[in-house]
C-alpha positions as protocol buffer text, in pm:
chain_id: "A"
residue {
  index: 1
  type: UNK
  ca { x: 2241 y: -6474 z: 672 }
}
residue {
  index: 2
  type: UNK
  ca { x: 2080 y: -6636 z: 378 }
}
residue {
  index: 3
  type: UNK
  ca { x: 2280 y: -6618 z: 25 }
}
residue {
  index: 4
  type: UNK
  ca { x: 2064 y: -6703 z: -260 }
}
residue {
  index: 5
  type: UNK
  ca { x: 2286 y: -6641 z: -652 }
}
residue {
  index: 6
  type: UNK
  ca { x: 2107 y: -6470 z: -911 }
}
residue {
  index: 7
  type: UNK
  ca { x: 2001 y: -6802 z: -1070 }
}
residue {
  index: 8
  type: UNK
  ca { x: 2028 y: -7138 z: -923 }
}
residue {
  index: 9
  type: UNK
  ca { x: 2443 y: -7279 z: -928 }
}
residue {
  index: 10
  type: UNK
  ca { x: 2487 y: -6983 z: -1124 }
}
residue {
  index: 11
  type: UNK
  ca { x: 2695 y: -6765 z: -866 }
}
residue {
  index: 12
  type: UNK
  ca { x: 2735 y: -6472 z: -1087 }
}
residue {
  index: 13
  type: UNK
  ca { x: 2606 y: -6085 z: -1015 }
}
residue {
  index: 14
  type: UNK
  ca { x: 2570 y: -5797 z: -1251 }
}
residue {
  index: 15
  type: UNK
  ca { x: 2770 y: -5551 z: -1109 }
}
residue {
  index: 16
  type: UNK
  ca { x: 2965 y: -5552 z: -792 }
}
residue {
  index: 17
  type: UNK
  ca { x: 2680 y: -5299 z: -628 }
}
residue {
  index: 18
  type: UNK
  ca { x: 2442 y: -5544 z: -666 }
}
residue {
  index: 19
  type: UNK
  ca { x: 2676 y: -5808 z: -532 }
}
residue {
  index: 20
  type: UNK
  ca { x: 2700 y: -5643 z: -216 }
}
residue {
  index: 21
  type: UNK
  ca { x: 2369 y: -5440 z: -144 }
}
residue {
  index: 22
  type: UNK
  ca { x: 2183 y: -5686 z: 24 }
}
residue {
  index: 23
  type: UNK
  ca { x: 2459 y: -5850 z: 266 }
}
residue {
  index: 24
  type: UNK
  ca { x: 2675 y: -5532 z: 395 }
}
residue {
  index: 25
  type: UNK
  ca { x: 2602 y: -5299 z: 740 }
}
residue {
  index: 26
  type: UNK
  ca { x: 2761 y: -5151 z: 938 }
}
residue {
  index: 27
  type: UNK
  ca { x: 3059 y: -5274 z: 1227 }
}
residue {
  index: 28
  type: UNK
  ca { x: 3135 y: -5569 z: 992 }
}
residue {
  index: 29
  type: UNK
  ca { x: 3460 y: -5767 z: 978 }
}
residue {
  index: 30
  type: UNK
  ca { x: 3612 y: -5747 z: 631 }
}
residue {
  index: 31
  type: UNK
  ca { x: 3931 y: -5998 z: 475 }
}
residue {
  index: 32
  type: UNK
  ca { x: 4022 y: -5828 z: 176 }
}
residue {
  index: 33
  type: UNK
  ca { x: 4292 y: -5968 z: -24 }
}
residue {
  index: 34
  type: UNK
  ca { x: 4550 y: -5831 z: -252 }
}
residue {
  index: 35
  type: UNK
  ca { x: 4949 y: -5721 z: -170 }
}
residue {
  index: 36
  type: UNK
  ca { x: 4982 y: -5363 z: -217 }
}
residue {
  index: 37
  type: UNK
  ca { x: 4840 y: -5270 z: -526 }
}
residue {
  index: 38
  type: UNK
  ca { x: 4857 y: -5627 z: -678 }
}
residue {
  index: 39
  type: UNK
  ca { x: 4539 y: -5867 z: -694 }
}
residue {
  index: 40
  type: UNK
  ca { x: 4317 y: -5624 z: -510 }
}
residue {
  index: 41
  type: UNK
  ca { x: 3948 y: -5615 z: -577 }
}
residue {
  index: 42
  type: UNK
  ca { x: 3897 y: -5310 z: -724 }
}
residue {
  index: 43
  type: UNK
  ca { x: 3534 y: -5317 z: -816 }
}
residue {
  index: 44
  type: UNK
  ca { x: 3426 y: -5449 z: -490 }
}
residue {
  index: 45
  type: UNK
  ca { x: 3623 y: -5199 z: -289 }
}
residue {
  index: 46
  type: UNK
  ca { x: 3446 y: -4941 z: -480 }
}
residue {
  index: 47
  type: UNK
  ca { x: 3099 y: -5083 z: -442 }
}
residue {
  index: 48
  type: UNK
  ca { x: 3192 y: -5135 z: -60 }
}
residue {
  index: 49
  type: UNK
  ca { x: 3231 y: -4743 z: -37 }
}
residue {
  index: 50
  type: UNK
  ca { x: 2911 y: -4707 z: -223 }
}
residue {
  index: 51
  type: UNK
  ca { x: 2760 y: -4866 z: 35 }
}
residue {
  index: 52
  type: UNK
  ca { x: 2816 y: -4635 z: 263 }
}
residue {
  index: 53
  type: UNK
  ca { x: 2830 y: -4910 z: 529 }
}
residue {
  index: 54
  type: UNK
  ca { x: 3062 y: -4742 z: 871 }
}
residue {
  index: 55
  type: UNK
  ca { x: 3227 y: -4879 z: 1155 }
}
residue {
  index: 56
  type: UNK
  ca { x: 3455 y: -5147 z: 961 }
}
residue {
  index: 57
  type: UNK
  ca { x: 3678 y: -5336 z: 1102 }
}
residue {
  index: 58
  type: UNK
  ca { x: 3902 y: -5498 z: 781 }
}
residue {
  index: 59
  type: UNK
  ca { x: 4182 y: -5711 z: 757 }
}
residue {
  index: 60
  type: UNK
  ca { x: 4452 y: -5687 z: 447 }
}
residue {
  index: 61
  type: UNK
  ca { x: 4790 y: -5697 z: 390 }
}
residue {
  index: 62
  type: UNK
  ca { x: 4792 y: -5315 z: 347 }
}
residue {
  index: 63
  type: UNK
  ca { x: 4562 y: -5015 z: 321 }
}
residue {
  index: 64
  type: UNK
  ca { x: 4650 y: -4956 z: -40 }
}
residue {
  index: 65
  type: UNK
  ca { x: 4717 y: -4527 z: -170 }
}
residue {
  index: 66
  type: UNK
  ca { x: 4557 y: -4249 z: -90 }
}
residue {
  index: 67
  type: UNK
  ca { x: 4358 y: -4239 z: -424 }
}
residue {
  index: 68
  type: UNK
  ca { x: 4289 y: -4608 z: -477 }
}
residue {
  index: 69
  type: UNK
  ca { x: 4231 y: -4961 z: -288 }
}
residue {
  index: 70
  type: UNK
  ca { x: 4173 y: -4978 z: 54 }
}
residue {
  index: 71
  type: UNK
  ca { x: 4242 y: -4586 z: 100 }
}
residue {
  index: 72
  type: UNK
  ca { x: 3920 y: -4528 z: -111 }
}
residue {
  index: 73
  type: UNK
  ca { x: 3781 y: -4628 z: 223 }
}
residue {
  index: 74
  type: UNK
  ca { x: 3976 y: -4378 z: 438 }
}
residue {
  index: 75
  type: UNK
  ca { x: 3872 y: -4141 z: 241 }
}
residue {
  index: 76
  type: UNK
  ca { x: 3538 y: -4139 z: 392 }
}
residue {
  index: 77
  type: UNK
  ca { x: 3564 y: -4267 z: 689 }
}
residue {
  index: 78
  type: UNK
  ca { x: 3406 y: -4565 z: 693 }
}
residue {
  index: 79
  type: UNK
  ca { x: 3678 y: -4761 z: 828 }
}
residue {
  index: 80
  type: UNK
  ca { x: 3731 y: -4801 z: 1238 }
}
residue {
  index: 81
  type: UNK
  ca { x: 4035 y: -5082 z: 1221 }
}
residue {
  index: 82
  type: UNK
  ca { x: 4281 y: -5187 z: 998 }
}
residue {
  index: 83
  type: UNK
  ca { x: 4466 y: -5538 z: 1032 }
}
residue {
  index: 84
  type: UNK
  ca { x: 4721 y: -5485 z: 853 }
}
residue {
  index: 85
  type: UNK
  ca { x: 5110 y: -5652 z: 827 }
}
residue {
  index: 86
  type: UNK
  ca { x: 5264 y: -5289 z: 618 }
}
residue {
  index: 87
  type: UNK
  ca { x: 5086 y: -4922 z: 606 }
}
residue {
  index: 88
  type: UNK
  ca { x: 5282 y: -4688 z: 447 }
}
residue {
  index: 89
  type: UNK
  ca { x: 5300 y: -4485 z: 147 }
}
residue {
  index: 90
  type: UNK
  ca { x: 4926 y: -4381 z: 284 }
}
residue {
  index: 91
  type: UNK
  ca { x: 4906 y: -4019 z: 407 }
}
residue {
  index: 92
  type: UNK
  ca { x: 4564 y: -4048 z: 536 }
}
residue {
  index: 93
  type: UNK
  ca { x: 4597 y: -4372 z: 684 }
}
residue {
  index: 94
  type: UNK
  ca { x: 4869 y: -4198 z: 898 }
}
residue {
  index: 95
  type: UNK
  ca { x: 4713 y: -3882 z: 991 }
}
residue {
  index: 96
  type: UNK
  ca { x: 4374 y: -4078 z: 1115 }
}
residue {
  index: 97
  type: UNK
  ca { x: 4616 y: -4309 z: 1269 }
}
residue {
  index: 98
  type: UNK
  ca { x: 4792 y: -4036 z: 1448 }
}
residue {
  index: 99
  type: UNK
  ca { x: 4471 y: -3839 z: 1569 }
}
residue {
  index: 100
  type: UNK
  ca { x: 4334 y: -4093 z: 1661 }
}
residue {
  index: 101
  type: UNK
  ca { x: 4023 y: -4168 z: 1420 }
}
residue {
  index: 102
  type: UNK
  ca { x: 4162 y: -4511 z: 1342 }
}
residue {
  index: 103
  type: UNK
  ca { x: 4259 y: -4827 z: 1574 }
}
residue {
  index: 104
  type: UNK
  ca { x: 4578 y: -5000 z: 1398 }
}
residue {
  index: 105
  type: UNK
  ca { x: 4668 y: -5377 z: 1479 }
}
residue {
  index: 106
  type: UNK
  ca { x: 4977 y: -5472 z: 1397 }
}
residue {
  index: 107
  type: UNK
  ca { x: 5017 y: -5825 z: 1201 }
}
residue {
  index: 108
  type: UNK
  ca { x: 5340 y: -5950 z: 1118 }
}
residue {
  index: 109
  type: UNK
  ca { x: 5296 y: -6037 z: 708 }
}
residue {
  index: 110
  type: UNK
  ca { x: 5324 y: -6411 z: 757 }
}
residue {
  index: 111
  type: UNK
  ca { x: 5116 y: -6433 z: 1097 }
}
residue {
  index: 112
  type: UNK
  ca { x: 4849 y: -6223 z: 910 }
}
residue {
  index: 113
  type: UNK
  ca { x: 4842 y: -6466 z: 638 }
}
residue {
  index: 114
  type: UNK
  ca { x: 4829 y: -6768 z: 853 }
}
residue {
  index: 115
  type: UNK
  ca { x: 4559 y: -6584 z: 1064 }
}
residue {
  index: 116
  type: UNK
  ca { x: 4349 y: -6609 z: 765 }
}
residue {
  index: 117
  type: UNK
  ca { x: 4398 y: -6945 z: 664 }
}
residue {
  index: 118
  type: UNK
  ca { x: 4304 y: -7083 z: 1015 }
}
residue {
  index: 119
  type: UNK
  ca { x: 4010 y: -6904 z: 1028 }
}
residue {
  index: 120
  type: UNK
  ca { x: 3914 y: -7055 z: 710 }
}
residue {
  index: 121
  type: UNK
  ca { x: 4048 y: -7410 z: 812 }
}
residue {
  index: 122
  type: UNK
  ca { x: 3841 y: -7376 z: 1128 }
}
residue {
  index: 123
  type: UNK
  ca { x: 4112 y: -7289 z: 1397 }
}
residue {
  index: 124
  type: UNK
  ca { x: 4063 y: -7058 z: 1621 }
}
residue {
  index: 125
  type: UNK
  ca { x: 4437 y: -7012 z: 1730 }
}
residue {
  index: 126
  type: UNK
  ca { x: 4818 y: -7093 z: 1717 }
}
residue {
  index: 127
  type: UNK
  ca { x: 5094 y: -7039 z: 1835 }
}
residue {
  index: 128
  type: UNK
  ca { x: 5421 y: -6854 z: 1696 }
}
residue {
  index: 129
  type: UNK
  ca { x: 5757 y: -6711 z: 1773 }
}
residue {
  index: 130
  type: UNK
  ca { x: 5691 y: -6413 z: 1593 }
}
residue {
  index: 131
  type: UNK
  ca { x: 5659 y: -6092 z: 1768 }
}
residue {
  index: 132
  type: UNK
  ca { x: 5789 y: -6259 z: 2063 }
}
residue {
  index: 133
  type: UNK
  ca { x: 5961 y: -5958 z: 2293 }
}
residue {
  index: 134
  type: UNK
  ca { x: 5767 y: -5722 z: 2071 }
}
residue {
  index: 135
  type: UNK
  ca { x: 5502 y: -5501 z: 2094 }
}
residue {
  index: 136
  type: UNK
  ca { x: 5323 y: -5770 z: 1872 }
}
residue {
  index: 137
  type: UNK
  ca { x: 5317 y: -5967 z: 2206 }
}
residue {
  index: 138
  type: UNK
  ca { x: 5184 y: -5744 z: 2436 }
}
residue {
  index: 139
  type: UNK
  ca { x: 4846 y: -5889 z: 2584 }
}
residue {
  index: 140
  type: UNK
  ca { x: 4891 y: -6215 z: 2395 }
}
residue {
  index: 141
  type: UNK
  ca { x: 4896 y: -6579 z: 2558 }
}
residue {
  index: 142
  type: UNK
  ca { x: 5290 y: -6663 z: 2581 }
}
residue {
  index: 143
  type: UNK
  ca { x: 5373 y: -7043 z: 2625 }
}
residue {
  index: 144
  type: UNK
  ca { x: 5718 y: -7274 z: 2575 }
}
residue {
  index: 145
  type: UNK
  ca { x: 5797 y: -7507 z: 2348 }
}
residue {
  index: 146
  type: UNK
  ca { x: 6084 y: -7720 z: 2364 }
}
residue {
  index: 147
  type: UNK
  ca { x: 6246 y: -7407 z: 2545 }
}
residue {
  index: 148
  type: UNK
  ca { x: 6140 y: -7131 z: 2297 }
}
residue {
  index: 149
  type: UNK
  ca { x: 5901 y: -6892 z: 2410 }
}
residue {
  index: 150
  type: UNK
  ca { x: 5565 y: -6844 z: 2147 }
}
residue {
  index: 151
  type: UNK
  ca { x: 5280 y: -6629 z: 2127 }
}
residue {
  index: 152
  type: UNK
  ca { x: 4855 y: -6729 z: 2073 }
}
residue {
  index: 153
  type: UNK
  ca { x: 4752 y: -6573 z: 1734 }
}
residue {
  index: 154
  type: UNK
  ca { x: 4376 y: -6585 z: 1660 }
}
residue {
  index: 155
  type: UNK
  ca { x: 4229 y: -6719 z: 1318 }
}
residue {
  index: 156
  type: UNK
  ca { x: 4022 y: -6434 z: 1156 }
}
residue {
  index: 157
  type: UNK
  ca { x: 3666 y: -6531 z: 1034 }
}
residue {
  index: 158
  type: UNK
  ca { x: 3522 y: -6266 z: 848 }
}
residue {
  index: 159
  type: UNK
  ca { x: 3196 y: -6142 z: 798 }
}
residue {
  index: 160
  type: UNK
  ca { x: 3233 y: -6090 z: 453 }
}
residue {
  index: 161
  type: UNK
  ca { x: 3609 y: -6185 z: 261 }
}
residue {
  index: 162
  type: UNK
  ca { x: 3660 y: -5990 z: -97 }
}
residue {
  index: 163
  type: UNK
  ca { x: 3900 y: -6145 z: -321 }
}
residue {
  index: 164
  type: UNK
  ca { x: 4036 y: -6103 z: -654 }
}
residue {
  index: 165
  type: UNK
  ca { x: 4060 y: -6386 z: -957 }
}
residue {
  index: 166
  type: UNK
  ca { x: 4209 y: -6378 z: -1305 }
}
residue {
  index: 167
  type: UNK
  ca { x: 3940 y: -6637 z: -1385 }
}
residue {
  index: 168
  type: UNK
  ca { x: 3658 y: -6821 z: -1312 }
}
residue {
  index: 169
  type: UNK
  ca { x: 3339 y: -7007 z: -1391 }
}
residue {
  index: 170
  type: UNK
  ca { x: 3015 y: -6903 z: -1315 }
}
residue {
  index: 171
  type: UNK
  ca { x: 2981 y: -7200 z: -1050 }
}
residue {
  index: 172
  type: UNK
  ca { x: 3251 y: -6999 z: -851 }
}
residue {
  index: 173
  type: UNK
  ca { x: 3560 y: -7186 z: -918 }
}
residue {
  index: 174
  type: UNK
  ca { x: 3854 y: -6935 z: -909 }
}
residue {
  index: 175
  type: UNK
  ca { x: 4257 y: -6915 z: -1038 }
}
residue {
  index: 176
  type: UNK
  ca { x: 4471 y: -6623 z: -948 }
}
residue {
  index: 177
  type: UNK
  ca { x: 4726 y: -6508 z: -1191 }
}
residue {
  index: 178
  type: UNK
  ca { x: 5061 y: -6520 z: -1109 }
}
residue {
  index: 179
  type: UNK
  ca { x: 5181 y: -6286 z: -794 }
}
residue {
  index: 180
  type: UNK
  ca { x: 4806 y: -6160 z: -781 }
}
residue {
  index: 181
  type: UNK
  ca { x: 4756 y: -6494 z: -595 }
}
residue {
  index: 182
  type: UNK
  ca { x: 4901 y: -6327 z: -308 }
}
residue {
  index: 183
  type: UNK
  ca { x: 4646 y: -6326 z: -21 }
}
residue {
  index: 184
  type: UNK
  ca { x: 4361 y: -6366 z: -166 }
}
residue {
  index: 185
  type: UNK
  ca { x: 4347 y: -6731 z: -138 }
}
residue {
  index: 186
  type: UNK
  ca { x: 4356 y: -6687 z: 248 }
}
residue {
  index: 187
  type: UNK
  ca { x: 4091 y: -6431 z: 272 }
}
residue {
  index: 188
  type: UNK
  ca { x: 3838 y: -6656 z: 9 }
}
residue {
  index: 189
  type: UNK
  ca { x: 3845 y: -6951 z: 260 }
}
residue {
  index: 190
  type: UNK
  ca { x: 3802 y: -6707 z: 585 }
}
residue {
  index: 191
  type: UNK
  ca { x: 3469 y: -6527 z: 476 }
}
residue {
  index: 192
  type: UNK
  ca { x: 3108 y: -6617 z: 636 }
}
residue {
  index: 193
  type: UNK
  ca { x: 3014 y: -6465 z: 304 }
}
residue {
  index: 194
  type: UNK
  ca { x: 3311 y: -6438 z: -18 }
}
residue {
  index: 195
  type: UNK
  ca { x: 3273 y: -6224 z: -331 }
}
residue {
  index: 196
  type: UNK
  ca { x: 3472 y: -6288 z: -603 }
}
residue {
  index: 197
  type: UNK
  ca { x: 3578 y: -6044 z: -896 }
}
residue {
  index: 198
  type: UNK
  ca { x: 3701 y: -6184 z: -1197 }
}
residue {
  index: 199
  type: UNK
  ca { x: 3867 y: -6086 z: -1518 }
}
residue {
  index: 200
  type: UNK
  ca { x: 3740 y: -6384 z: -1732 }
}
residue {
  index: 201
  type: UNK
  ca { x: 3430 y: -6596 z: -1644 }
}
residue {
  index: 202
  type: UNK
  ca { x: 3356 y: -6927 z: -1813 }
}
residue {
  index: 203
  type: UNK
  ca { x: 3142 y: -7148 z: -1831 }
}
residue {
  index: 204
  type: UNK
  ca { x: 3129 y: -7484 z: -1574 }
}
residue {
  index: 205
  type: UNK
  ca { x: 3356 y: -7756 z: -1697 }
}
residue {
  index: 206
  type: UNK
  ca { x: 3622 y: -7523 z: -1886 }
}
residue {
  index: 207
  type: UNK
  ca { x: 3865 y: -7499 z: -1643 }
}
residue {
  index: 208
  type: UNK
  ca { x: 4091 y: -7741 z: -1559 }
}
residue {
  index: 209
  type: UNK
  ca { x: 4060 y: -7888 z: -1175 }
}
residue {
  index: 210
  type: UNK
  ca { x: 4433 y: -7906 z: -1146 }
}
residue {
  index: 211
  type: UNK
  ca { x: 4471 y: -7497 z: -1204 }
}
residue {
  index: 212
  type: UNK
  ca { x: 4159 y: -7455 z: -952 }
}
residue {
  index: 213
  type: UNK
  ca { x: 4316 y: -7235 z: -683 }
}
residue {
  index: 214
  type: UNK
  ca { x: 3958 y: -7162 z: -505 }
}
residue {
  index: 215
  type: UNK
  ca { x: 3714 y: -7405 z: -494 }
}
residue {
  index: 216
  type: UNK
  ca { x: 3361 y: -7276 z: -559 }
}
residue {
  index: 217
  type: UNK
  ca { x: 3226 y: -7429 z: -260 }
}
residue {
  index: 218
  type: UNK
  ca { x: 3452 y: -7124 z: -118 }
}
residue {
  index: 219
  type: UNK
  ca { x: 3241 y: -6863 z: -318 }
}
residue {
  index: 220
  type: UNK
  ca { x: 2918 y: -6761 z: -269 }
}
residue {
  index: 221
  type: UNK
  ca { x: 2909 y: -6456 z: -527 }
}
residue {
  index: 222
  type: UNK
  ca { x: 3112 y: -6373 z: -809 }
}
residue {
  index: 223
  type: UNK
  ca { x: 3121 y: -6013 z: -1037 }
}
residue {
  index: 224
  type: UNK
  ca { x: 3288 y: -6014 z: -1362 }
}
residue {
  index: 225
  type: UNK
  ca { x: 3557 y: -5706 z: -1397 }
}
residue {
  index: 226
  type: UNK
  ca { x: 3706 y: -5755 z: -1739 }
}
residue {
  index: 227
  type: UNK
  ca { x: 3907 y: -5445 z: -1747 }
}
residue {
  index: 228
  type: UNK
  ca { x: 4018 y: -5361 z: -1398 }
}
residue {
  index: 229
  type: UNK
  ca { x: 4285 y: -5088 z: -1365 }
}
residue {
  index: 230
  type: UNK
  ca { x: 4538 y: -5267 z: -1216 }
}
residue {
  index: 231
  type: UNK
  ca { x: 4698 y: -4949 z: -1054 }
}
residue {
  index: 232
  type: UNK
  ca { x: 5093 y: -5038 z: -911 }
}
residue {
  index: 233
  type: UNK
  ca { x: 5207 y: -4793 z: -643 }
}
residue {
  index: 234
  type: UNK
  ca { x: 5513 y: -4658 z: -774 }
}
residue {
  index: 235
  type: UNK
  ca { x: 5643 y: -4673 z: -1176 }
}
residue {
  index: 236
  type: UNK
  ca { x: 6071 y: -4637 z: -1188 }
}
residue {
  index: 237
  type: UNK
  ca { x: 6212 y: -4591 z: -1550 }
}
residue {
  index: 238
  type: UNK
  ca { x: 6554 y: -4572 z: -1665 }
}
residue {
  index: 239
  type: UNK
  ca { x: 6648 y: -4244 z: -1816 }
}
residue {
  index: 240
  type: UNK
  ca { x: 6638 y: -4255 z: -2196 }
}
């Protein structure tokens, strides 16, 4: 599929409808990053309901809440598979899940995360001791190494990989703040096609290459979000 930015280098969209209008259908594979609530694309996920697109198959650390992330999705439907590493604290996710409406795969957290990396490094497999003697394992390739027993993983390539940036410059060129870096490194390099949302964009040249956590060769569109919500799934305070 062609990607063209709205004006030469200049990777920047509007608005994260636009972003996505022309490039989502239906039965794709999604890599969405973000842990939990943390560093998740909010905009994006939003404009990905809007789209009404079905049939998606998406891979994430989690499915976020019931009201927000990921479970936006639930919501209506329009999700088929989750690969996910952690589910709960998701009421819908578990009563599709348990009805049958929605196929689950199990990914242990680190295995997910290398899953995306090789897929964006080009590998289409490894092999780990994780899972082994698990339901993880079941159907899997099982081979010894220096007499321990491991298991094939696949890389993930998605179709399209959403991600979320504290900054970046219009050429694409994204850093992650703090624990918000989470997985969304690992999705950026595993999508056919990556949008990026970003709290702050700048201009090309004001960022320095050392804090670069995404290059923009990584990126092919970018929406600016400069107040995202930045929802946290549970809030504990002391007692006054």
């Amino acid at each position: 599929m062609a990607i063209s930015s709205s004006s030469g280098l200049n990777k920047l969209y509007p608005d994260a409808r636009t972003a996505l209008a022309d490039i989502v259908r239906d039965d794709m594979l999604f890599a969405i990053g973000g842990f939990g609530l943390c560093g998740i694309p909010e905009a994006l996920i939003a404009a990905l309901r809007d789209t009404g697109a079905r049939n998606l198959t998406i891979a994430s650390n989690n499915a976020g809440v019931d009201n927000w992330g990921i479970g936006l999705l639930l919501q209506t439907h329009q999700v088929k598979k989750m690969i996910s590493s952690y589910v709960g604290e998701n009421a819908e996710f578990e009563r599709q899940y348990l009805v049958g409406e929605l196929d689950v795969e199990f990914s242990p957290q680190g295995t997910l995360a290398e899953r995306l990396r090789a897929g964006g490094a080009g590998i289409p497999g490894f092999y780990t001791r994780t899972g082994v003697g698990t339901l993880v394992a079941e159907g899997k390739e099982h081979k010894d190494f220096d007499g321990h027993t491991y298991i094939l993983e696949r890389g993930i390539v998605a179709d399209i990989a959403l991600v979320k940036a504290w900054k970046a410059d219009t050429l694409g060129n994204l850093i992650y703040r703090r624990t918000a870096r989470n997985f969304n490194p690992n999705a950026a390099t595993c999508g056919k096609i990556t949008v990026a949302e970003a709290e702050i964009i700048v201009q090309p040249g004001e960022l320095d290459p050392d804090e670069v956590h995404t290059p923009g060769i990584f990126v092919h569109r970018l929406v600016h979000n400069p107040h995202p919500e930045k929802r946290i799934e549970k809030i504990t305070t002391r007692e006054a």
